[in-house]
VEXRODO-455667 format. One record per residue (C-alpha): residue in three letters; x, z, y; residue number from 0; chain. Coordinates in nm, 4 decimals. Example, Ala and Ser with C-alpha at 12.3 -4.5 7.8 and 13.67 -1.06 7.14 Angstrom:
BEGIN
pt aa:ALA px:1.2300 pz:0.7800 py:-0.4500 i:0 ch:A
pt aa:SER px:1.3670 pz:0.7140 py:-0.1060 i:1 ch:A
END
This chain:
BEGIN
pt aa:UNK px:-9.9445 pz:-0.2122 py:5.9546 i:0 ch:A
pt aa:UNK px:-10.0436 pz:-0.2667 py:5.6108 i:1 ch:A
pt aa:UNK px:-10.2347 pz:-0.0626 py:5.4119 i:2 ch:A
pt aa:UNK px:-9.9214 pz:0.0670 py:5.1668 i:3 ch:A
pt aa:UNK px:-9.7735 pz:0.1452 py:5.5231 i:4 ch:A
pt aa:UNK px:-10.0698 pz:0.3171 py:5.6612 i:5 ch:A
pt aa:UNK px:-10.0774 pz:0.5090 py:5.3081 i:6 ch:A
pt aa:UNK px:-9.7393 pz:0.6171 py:5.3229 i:7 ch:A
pt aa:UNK px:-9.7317 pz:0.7235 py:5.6563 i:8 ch:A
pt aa:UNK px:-10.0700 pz:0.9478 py:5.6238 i:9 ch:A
pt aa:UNK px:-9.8866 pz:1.0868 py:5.2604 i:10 ch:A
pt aa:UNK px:-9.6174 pz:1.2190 py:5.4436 i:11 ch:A
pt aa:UNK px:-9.8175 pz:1.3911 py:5.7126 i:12 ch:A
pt aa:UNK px:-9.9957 pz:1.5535 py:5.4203 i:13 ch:A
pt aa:UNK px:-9.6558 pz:1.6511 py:5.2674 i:14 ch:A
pt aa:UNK px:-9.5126 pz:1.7871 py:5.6203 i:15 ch:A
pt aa:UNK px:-9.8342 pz:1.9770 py:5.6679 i:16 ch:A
pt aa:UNK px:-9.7968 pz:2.1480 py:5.3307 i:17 ch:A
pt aa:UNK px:-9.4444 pz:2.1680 py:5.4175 i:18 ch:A
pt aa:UNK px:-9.5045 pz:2.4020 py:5.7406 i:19 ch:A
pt aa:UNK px:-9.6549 pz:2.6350 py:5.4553 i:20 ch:A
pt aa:UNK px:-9.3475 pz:2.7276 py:5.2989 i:21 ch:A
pt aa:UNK px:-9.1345 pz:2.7360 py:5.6522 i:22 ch:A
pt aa:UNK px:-8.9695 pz:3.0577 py:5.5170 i:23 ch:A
pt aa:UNK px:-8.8963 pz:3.0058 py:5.1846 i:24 ch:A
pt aa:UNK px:-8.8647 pz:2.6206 py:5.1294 i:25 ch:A
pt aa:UNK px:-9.0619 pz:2.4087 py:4.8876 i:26 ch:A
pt aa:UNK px:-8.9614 pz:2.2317 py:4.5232 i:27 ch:A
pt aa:UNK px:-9.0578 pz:1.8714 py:4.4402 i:28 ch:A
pt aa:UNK px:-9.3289 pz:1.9918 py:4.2415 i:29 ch:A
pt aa:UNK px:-9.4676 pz:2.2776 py:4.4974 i:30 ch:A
pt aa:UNK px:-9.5284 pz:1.9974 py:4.7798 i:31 ch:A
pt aa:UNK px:-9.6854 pz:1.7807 py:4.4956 i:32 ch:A
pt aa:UNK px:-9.9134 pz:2.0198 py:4.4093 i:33 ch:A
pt aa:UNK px:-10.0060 pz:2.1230 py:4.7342 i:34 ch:A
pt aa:UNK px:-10.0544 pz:1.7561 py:4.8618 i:35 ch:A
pt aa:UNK px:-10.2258 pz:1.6198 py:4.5134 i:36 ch:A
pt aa:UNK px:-9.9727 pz:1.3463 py:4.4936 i:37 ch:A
pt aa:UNK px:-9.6804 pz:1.2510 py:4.2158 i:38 ch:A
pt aa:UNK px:-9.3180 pz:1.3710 py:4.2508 i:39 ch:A
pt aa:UNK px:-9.2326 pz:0.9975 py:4.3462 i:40 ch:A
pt aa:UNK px:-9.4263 pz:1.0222 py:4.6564 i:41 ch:A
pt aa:UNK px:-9.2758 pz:1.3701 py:4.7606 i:42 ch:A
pt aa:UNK px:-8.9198 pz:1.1992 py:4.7360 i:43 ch:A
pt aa:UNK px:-9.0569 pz:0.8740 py:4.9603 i:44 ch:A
pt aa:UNK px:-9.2166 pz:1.1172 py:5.1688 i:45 ch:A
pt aa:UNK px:-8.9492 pz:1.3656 py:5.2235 i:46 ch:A
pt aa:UNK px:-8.6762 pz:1.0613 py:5.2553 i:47 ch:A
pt aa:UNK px:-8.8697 pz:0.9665 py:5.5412 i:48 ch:A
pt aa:UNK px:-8.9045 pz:1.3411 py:5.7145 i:49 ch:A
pt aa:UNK px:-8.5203 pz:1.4237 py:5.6272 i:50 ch:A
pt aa:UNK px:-8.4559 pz:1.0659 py:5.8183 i:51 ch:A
pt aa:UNK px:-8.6419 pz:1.1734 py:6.1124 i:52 ch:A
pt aa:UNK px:-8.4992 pz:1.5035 py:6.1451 i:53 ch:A
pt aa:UNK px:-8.8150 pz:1.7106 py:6.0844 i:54 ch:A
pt aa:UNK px:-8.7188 pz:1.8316 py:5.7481 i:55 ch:A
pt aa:UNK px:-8.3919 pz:1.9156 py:5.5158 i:56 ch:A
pt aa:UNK px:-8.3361 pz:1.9465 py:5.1616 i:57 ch:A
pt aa:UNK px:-8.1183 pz:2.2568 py:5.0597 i:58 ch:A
pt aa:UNK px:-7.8792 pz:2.0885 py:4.8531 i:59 ch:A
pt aa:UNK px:-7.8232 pz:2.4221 py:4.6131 i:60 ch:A
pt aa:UNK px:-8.1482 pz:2.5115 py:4.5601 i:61 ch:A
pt aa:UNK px:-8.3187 pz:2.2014 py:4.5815 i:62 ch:A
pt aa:UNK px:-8.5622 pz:2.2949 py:4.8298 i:63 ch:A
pt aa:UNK px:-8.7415 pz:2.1404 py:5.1769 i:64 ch:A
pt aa:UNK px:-8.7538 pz:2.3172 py:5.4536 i:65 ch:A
pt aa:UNK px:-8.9143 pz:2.1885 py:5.8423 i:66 ch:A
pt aa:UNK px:-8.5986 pz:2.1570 py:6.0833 i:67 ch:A
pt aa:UNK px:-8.6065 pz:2.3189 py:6.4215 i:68 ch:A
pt aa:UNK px:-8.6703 pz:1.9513 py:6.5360 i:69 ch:A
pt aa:UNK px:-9.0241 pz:1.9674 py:6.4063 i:70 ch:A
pt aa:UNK px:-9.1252 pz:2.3146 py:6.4656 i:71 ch:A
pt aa:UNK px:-9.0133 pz:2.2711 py:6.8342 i:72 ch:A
pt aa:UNK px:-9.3278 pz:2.0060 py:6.8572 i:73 ch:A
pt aa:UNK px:-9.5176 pz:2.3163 py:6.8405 i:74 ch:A
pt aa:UNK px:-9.3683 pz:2.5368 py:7.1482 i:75 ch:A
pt aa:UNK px:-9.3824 pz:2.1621 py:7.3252 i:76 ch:A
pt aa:UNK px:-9.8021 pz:2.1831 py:7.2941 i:77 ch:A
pt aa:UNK px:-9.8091 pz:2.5776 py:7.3924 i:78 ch:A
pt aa:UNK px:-9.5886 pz:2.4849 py:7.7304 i:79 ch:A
pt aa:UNK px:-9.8346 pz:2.2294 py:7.8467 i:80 ch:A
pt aa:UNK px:-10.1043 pz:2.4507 py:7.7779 i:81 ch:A
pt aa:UNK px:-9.9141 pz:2.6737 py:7.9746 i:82 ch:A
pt aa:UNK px:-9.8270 pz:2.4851 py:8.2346 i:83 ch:A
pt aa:UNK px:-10.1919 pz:2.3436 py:8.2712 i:84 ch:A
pt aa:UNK px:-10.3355 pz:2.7147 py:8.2500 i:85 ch:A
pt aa:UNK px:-10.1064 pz:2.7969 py:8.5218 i:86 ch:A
pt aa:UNK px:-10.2269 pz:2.4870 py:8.7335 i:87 ch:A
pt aa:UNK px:-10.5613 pz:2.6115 py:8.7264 i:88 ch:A
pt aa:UNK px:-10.5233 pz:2.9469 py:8.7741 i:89 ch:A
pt aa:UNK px:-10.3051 pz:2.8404 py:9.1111 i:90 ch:A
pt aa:UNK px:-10.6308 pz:2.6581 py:9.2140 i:91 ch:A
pt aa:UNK px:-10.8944 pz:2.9514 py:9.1499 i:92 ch:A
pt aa:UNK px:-10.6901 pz:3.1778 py:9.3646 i:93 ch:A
pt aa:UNK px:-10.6408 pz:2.9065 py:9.6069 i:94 ch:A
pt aa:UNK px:-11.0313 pz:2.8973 py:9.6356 i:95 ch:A
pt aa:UNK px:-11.1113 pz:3.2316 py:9.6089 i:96 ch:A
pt aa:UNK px:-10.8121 pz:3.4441 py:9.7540 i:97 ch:A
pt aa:UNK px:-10.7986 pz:3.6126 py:9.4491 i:98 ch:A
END
């Protein structure tokens, strides 16, 4: 990977991470910039590449990004093996101690 790849690829983690902050009422161009201390330019690379992986949408009358369901489901993927391994465990203890 070269380093213009590697640098585009950790901007737009910064821009989807800022993103996530504005999950309920979208963010402009120029809010994401802000928030990620880039340029406009790299918002529109960045976002390009987030709308093309499904993790993010542009409302096309307001102008605004918003994190698709695609994304945000990443998050109730972690909690359910967290789960699942909490459960695993607690199957063992009571195993061991009959409680």
């Amino acid at each position: 990977m070269s380093a213009d790849d590697r640098n585009l690829t950790l901007r737009t983690l910064d821009v989807l991470e800022a993103l996530c902050g504005y999950a309920a009422s979208g963010a402009t161009n120029s809010e994401l910039a802000k928030a990620t201390h880039t340029s406009a330019p790299n918002i529109t690379r960045a976002m390009a590449q987030l709308i093309e992986k499904g993790w993010a949408r542009k409302d096309e009358q307001t102008g605004r990004f918003f994190p698709k369901p695609d994304f945000t489901r990443l998050a109730f993927r972690v909690m359910a093996d967290f789960d699942r391994i909490t459960r695993r465990y607690d199957d063992m203890r009571r195993s061991m101690t009959g409680q």
